[in-house]
N, C-alpha and C positions, 0 to 999 in steps of 0.2 A: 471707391468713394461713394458710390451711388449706394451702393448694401451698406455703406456706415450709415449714409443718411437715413434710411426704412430704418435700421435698428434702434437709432436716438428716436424716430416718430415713434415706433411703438414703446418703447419706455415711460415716453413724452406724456402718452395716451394713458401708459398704466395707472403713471404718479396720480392724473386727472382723477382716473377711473376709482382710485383707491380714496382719494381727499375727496372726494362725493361721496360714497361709499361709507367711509367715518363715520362713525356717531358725534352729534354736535356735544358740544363741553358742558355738563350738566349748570344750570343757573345758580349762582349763592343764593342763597336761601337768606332771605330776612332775618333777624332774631327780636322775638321780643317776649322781654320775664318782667315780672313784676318784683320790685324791688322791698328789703327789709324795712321800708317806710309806705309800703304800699303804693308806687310809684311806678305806671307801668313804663318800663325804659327799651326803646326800639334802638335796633343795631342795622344799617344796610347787610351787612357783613362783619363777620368774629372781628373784634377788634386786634389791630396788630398795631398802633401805638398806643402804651396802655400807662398810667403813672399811679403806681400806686399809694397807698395814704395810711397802710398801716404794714407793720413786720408779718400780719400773719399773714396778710394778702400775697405779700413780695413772696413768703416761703411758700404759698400755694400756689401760685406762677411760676414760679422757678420749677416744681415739683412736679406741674403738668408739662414741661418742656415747653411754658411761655415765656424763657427768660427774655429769649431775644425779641420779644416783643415789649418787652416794658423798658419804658425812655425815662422816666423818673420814679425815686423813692421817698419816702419819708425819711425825716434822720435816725431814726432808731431801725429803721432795715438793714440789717448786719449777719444776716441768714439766708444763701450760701453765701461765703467772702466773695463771688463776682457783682453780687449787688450793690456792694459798697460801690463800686464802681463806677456806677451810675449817676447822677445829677439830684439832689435834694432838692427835696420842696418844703422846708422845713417841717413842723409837727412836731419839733421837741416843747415841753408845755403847752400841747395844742394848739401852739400858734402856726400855720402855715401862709405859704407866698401865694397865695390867687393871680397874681398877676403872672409872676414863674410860670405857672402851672399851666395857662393860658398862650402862654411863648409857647411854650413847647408845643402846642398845637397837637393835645393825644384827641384822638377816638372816643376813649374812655376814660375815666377816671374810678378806680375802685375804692372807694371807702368803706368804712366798715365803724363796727361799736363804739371802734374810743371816737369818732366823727360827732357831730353834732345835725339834728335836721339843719341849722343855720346853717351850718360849713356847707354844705349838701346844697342848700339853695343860693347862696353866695358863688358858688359854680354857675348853677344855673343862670345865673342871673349873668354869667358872663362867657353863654352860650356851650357852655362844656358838658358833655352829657355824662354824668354821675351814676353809678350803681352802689347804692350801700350794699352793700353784703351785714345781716344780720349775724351777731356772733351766736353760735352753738348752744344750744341748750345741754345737748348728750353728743355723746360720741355718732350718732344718727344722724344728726346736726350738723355736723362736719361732713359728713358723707356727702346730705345734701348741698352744702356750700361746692364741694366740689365738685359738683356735677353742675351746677349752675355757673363758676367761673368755668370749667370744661367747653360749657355751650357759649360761653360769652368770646371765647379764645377762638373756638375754632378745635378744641381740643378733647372731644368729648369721647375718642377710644382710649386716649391717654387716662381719662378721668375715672374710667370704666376702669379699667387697668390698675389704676390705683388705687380705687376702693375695694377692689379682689381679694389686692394682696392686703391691706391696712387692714380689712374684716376678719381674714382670716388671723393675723395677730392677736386680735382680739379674740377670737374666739378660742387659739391655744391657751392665753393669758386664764379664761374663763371656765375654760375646763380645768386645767390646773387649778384655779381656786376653788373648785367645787370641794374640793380634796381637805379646804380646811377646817381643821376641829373647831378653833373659835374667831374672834372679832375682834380682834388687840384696839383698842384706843388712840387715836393720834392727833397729836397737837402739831399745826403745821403753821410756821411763825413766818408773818411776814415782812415785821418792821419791832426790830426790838431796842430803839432809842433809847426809850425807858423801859429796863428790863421788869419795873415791876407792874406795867400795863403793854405786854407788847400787842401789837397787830397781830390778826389772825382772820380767817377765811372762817364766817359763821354760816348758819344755815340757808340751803338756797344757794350757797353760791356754787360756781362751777367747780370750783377745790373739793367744798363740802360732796358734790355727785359725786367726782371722782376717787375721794377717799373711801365712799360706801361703796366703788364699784368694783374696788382693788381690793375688797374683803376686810377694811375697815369702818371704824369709829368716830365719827370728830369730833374730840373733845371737845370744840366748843360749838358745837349743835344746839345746846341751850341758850346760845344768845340770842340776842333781836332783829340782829342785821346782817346783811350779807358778809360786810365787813367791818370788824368792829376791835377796839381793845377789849383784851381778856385779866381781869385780875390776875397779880400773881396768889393771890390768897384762892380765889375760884380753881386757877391753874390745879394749886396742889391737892384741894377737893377731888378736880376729875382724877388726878395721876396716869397720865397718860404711859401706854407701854413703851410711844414711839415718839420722838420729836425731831419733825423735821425742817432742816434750816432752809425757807426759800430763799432766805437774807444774806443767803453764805456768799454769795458773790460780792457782801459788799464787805466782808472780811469777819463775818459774827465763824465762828468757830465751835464743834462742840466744846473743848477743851473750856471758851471763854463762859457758853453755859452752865458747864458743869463749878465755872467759880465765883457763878451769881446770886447771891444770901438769899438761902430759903431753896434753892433749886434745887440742892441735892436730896430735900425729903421725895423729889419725883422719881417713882419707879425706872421712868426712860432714859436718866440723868445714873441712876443705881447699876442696872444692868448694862450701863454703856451704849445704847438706843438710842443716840442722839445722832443724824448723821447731817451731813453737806445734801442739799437736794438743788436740782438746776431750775429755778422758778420758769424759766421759758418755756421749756417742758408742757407747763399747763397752764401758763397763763398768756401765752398768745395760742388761739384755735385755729392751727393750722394742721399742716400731716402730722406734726410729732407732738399732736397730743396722744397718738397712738406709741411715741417712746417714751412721754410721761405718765401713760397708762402702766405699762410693761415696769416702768422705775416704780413707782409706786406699788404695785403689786409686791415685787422684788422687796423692798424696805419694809411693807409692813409683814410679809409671809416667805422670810427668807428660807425656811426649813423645805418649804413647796417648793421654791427654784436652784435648790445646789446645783 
């Protein structure tokens, strides 16, 4: 009984000897970035409830393995299907709940381009600390947004990680098109109510980068605005090689193109170059603007990727 008892004391002593011994738990570290409104925004610690205010934010949370940190979405977050899941703050017609948002009691609140400075300060003003996130100018753009949620989460080998591989996409995507002979032309529709003014992505805008970056054209580069109607009379002027339907989700069809008067004198409409395209793809700037790089690529230099 006596040798049991010496053997528990030196144990006893080890355990001590070892818990002194330990290195103490490194401190969280502060965070503070300056925000897409020039706003410098302090964190104690990465946020872990986090609600965010637009779909590209949700897909770039989700993507850096911060799902299970975000407690609320806007209504159009629908990208991975667990977000659905989640608790809305509204945001469909930019209207959202302040007060919602405020119950929930996040950390952070992520907003971004389609937000307003007022939204932005209408938090503030009801103690919730806001990061806009600026939307992307280039694919660079994105990179950097990721690394900025990355630091904001808590998440930033994951972020690291994911720009490795997202880069290198790109740069297969790139070297492949070095490969091609020309510059085909593309009209890339985004609202065709009236087929003989429809919507389209003019210069300057993020469509317009990405179609010159996928080794095309945008037929409507000559206009004035980012986004703007395009005559159909102008339309059949550029003759586009390619036309691509962003609208197809909301049931436009090539089929229903190819039967709208005056469409068929266009080259893209002739050789059957009219395809369905997934506007999500490139118009929310999250990770898969890097699968709407690689789609577009694809559709306008199909010969380069058989």
């Amino acid at each position: 009984m006596k040798r049991l008892r010496i053997v528990w004391s030196i144990l006893l002593l080890a355990a001590v000897l070892l818990s002194a011994c330990a290195p103490a738990a490194a401190p969280v570290a502060a965070i503070s970035l300056k925000d897409g409104l020039g706003r410098e925004v302090k964190l104690d610690k990465p946020a872990q409830k986090i609600v965010s205010l637009s779909p590209s934010n949700t897909e770039i949370l989700f993507a850096l393995g911060a799902g299970a940190q975000v407690i609320g979405r806007d209504d159009l977050s629908d990208t991975p299907a667990e977000a659905k899941k989640l608790p809305s703050v509204g945001g469909n017609m930019g209207k959202y709940n302040f007060e919602e948002i405020a119950k929930l009691k996040p950390d952070l609140v992520l907003a971004t381009g389609i937000n307003t400075p007022e939204q932005v300060k209408a938090l503030e003003n009801l103690n919730v600390t806001t990061f806009y996130l600026e939307n992307p100018k280039d694919l660079d753009g994105l990179f950097k947004n990721l690394e900025t949620v990355g630091a904001l989460t808590g998440r930033t080998a994951e972020a690291k990680k994911l720009n490795e591989s997202l880069a290198k996409r790109v740069k297969s995507v790139q070297d492949t098109l070095a490969k091609a002979a020309s510059k085909p032309k593309v009209f890339y529709e985004l609202d065709a109510t009236n087929p003989a003014k429809p919507w389209t992505a003019g210069p300057g805008s993020f469509i317009d980068k990405m179609i010159t970056l996928a080794g095309g054209q945008n037929a409507a580069g000559g206009l004035k605005s980012e986004w703007a109607e395009i005559s159909q009379e102008e339309l059949i002027i550029q003759n586009p090689d390619v036309i691509l339907l962003g609208d197809a989700a909301y049931g436009v069809s090539p089929e229903q193109v190819a039967s709208r008067p005056g469409w068929s004198a266009i080259k893209a409409v002739k050789e059957k170059r009219v395809l369905a395209f997934d506007d999500n793809l490139v118009s929310r700037p999250g990770p898969r603007l890097v699968d709407g790089y690689e789609a577009l690529a694809k559709a306008i230099h199909p010969e380069l990727f058989k």
